[in-house]
KEKE-3310 file (N, C-alpha, C; in steps of 0.2 Angstrom, whole numbers, plus 5000, padded with zeros to 4 digits):
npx = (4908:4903:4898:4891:4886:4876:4874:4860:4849:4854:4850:4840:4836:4845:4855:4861:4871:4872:4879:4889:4887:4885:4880:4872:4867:4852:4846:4836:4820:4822:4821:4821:4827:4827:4841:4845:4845:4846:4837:4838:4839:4828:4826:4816:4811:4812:4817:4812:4820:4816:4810:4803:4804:4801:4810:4816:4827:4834:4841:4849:4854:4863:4864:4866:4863:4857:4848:4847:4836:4839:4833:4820:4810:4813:4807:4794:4785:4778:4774:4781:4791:4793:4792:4803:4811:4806:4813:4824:4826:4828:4812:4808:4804:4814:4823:4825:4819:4805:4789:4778:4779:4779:4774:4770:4770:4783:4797:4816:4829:4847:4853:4860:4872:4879:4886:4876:4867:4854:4850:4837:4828:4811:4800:4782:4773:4759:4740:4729:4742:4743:4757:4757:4753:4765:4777:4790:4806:4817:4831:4836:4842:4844:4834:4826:4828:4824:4815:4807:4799:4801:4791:4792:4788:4772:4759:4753:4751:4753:4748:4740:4738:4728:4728:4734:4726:4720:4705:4707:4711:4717:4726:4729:4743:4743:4755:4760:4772:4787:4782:4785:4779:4775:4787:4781:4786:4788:4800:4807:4809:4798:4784:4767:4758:4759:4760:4765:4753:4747:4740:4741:4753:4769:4784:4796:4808:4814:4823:4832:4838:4849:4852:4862:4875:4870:4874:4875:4867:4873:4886)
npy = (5044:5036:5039:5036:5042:5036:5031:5030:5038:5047:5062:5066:5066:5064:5051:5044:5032:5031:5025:5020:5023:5037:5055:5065:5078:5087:5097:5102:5097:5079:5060:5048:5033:5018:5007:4997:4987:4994:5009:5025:5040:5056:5071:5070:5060:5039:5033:5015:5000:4996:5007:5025:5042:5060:5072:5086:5102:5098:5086:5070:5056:5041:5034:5018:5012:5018:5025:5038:5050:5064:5080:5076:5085:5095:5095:5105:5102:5086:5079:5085:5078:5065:5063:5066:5054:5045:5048:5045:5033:5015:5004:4993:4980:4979:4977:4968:4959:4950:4943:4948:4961:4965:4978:4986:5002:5005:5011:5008:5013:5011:4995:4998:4989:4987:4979:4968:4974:4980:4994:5000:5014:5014:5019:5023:5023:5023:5022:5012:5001:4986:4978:4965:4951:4944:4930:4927:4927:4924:4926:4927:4911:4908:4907:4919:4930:4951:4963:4980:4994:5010:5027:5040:5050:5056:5045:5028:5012:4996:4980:4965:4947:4933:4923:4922:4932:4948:4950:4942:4950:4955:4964:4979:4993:5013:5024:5036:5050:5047:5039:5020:5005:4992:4979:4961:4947:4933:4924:4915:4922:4921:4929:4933:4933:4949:4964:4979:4993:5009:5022:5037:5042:5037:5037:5026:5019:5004:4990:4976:4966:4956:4937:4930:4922:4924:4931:4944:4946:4950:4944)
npz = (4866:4851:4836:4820:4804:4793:4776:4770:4770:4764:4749:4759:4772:4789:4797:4810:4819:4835:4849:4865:4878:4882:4880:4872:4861:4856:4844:4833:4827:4827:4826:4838:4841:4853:4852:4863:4875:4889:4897:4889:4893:4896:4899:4914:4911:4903:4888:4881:4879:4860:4856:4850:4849:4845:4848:4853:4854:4866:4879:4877:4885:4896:4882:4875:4864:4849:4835:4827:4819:4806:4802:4796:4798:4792:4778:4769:4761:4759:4750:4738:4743:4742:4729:4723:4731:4722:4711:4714:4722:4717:4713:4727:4720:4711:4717:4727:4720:4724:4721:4729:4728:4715:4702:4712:4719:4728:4736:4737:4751:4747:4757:4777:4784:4799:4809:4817:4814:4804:4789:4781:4772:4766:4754:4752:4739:4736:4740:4744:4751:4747:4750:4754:4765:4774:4781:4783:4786:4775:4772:4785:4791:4807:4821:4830:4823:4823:4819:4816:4812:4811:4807:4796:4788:4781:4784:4793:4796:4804:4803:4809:4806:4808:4798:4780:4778:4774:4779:4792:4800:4817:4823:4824:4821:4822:4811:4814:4811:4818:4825:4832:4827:4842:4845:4836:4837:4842:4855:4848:4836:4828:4816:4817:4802:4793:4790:4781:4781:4769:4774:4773:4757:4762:4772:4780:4792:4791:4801:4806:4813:4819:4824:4836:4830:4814:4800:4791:4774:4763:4768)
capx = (4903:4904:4892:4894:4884:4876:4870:4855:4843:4855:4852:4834:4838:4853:4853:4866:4870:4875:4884:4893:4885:4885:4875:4870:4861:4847:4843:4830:4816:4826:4816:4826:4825:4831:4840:4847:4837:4847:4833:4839:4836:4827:4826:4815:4809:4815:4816:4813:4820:4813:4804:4805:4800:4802:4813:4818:4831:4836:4847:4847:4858:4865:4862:4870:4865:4853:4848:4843:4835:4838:4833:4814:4807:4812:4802:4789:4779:4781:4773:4788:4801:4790:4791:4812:4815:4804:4815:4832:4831:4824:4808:4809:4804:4819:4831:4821:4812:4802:4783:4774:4781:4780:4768:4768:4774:4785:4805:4819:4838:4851:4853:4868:4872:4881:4886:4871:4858:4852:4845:4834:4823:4807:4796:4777:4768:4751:4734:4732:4750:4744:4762:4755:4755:4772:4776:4794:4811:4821:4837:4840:4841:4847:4831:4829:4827:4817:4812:4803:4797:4798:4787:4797:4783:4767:4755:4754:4748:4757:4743:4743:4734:4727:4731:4737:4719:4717:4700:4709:4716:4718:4729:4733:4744:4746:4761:4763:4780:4790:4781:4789:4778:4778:4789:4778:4789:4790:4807:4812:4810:4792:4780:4760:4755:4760:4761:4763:4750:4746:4734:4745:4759:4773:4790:4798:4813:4817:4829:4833:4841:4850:4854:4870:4877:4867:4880:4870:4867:4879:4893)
capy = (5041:5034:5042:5034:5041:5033:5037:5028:5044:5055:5070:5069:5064:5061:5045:5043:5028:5032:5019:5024:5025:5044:5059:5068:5085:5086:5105:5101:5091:5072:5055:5045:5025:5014:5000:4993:4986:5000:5014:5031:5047:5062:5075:5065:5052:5036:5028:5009:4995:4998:5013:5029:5048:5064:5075:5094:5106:5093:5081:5061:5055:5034:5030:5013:5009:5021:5026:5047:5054:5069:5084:5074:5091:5099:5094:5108:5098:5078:5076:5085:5077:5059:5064:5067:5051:5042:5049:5043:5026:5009:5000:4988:4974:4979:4975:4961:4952:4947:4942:4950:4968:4965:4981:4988:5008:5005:5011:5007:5015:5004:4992:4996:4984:4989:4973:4963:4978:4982:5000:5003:5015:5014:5025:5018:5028:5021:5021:5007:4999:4981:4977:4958:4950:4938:4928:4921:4931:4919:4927:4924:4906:4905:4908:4925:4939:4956:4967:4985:4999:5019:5032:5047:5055:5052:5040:5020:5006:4991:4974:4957:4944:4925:4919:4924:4934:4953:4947:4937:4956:4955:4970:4985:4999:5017:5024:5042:5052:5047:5031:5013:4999:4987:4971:4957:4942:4927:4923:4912:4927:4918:4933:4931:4937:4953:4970:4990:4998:5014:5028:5039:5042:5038:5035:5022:5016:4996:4989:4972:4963:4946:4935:4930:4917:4924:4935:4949:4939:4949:4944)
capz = (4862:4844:4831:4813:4799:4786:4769:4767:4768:4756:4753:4760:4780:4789:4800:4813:4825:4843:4855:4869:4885:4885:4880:4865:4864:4850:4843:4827:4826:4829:4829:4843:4842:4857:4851:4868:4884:4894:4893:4887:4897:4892:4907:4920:4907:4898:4883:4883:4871:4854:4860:4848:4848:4841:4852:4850:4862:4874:4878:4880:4892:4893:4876:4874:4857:4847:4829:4827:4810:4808:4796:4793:4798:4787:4773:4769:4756:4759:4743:4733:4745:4740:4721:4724:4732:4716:4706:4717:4724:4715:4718:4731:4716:4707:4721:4730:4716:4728:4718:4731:4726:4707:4700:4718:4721:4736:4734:4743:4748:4750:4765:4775:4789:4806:4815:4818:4813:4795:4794:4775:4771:4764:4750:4750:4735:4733:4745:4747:4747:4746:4749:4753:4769:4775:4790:4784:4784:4773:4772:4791:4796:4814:4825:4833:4820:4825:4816:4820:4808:4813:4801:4797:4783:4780:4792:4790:4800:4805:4804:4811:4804:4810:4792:4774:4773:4778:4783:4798:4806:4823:4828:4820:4825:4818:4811:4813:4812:4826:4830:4829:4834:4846:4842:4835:4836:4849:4858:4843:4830:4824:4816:4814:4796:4794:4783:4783:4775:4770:4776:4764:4757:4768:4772:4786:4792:4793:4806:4805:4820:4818:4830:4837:4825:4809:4794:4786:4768:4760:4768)
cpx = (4905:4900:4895:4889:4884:4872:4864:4848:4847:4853:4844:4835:4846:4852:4861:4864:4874:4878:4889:4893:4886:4880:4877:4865:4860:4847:4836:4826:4822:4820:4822:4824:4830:4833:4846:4842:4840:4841:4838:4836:4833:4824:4821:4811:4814:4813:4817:4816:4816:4809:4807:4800:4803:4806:4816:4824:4830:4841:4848:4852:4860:4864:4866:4870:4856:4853:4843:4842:4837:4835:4826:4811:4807:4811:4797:4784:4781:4778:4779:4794:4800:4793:4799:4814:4812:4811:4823:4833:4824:4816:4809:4808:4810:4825:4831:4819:4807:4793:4780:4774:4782:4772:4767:4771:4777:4795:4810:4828:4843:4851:4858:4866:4877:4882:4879:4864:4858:4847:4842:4829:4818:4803:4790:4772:4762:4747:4729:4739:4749:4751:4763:4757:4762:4774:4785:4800:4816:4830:4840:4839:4842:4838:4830:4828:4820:4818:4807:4803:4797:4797:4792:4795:4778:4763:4753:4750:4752:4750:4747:4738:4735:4730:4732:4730:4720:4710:4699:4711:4713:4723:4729:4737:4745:4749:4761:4771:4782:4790:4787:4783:4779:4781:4784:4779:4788:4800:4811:4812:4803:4787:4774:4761:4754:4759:4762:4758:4749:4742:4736:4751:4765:4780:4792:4804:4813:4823:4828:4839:4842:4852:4859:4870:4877:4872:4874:4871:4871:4883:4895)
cpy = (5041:5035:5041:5036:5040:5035:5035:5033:5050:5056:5070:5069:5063:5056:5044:5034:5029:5027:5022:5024:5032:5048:5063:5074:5082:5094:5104:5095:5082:5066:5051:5038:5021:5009:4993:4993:4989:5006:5022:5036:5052:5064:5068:5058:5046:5033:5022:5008:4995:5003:5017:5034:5053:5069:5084:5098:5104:5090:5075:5059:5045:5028:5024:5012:5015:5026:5033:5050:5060:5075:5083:5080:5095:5104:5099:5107:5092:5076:5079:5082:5067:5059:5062:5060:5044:5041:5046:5033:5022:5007:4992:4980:4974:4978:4971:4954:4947:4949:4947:4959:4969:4972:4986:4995:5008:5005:5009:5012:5011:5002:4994:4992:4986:4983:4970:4968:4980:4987:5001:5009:5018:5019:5020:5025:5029:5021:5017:5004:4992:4977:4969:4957:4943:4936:4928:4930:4926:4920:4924:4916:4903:4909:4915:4930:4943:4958:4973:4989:5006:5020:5036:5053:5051:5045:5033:5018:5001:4985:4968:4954:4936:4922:4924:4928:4941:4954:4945:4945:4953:4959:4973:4990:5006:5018:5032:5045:5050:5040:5023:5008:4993:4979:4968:4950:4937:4928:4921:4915:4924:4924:4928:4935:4942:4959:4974:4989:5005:5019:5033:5041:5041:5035:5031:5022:5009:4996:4983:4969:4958:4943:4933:4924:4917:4929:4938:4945:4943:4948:4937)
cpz = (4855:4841:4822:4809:4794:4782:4765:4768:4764:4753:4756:4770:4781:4798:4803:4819:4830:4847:4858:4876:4887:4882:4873:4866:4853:4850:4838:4830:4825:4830:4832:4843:4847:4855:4856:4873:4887:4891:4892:4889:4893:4897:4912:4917:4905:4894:4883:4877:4866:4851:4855:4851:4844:4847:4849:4855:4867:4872:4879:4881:4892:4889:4877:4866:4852:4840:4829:4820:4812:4804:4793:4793:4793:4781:4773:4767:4756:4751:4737:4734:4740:4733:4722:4728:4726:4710:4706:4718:4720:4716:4721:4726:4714:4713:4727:4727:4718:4726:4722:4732:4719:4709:4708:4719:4728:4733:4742:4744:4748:4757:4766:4782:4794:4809:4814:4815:4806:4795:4785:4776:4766:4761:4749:4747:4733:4741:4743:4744:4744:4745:4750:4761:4768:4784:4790:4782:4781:4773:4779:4794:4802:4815:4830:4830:4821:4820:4818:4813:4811:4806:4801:4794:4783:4787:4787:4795:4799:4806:4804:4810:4807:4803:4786:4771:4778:4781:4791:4803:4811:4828:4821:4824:4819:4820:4811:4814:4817:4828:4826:4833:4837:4842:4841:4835:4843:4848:4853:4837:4827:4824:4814:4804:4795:4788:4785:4777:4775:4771:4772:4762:4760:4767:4779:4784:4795:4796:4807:4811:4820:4823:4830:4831:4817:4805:4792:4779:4765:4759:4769)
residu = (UNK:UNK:UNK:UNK:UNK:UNK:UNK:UNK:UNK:UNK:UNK:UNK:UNK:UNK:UNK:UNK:UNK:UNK:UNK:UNK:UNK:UNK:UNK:UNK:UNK:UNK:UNK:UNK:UNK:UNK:UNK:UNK:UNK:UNK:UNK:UNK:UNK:UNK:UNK:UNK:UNK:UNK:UNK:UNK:UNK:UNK:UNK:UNK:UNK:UNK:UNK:UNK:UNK:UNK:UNK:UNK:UNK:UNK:UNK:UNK:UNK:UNK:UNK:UNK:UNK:UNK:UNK:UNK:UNK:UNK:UNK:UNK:UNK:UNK:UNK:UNK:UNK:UNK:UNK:UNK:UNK:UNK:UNK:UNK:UNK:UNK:UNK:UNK:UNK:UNK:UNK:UNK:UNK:UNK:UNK:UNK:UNK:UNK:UNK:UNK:UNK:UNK:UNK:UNK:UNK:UNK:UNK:UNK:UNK:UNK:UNK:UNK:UNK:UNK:UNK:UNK:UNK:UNK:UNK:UNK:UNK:UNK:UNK:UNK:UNK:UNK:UNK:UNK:UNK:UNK:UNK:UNK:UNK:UNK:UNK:UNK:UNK:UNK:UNK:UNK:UNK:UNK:UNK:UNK:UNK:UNK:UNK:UNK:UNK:UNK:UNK:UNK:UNK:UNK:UNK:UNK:UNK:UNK:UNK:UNK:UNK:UNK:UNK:UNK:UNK:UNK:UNK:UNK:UNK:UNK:UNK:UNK:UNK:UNK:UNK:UNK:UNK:UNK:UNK:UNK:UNK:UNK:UNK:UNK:UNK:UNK:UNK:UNK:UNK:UNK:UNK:UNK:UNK:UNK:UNK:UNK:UNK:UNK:UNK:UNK:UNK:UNK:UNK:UNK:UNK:UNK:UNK:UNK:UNK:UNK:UNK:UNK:UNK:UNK:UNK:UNK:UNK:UNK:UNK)
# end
């Protein structure tokens, strides 16, 4: 197995990626993210494609490709780890500039990019986040980009909207620790109208999937 950590939850989390087709024993609280269509064992269960959970003294068994936080637990107070990552990483306007995060409390770590997957993660400090809804991922223009959300602190919601009005909802899902919701994309990567918001304080991780042919925009 190859297991490469990266440093975009330093020093609050520690975020590994697994590849390998083999096994891995967990001891602490661990959120586990599938990110291959082989599912991932856990005694007589399995984890699908995009599937996450929180996992504890066990083992999960033919990982092919998958992303494990680890350490989220243990946070005793999410509002002074909240404060502590205010004080470390950017907000998302200042390293996006993107209007619809002007004024908005929402921080970011750096992006790092593994091959085709881009793993950030996300500080939303305000109730409500109003982070704006969006349909378009501009950076990617080959056809085909996912995208998924796991919670790691704090509780969220993931909406889907008919149009550019949150009046239009038409799904929601919650986001407790652990959870990732389900994909929302067609075949050709096209989202409905979209956002996180938040129920309070919270932390996520973004995971960004490009399709074959597409270069992460740094490079």
């Amino acid at each position: 197995m190859r297991i490469e950590t990266l440093t975009i939850g330093d020093p609050f989390f520690t975020v590994r990626i697994l590849t390998g087709k083999a096994a891995y024993a967990i001891t602490d609280k661990t959120i586990v993210l599938n990110l291959s269509a082989d599912p991932i064992g856990v005694r007589d269960q399995a984890l699908g494609e995009l599937q996450s959970v929180i996992l504890k003294d066990t083992r999960i068994r033919d990982v092919t490709h998958a992303v494990v936080i680890e350490g989220f637990a243990n946070h005793k107070d999410d509002a002074a780890l909240m404060a502590r990552i205010r004080e470390t990483w950017p907000s998302a306007f200042e390293v996006r500039a993107e209007e619809r995060l002007r004024g908005i409390e929402h921080y970011m770590s750096p992006k790092v990019w593994v091959g085709r997957f881009g793993f950030t993660i996300y500080h939303s400090a305000s109730v409500p986040l109003n982070v704006g809804l969006h349909q378009e991922h501009a950076f990617c223009p080959v056809p085909g980009f996912r995208e998924v959300h796991t919670q790691i602190a704090g509780f969220g919601k993931m909406q889907q909207c008919r149009e550019r009005d949150i009046d239009t909802l038409y799904l929601e899902e919650p986001m407790a620790p652990g959870a990732t919701h389900r994909p929302m994309y067609d075949a050709r990567g096209n989202y409905p109208w979209h956002q996180y918001e938040t129920i309070t304080p919270s932390v996520f991780m973004a995971v960004e999937m490009l399709p074959w042919g597409a270069t992460p925009p740094e490079l």
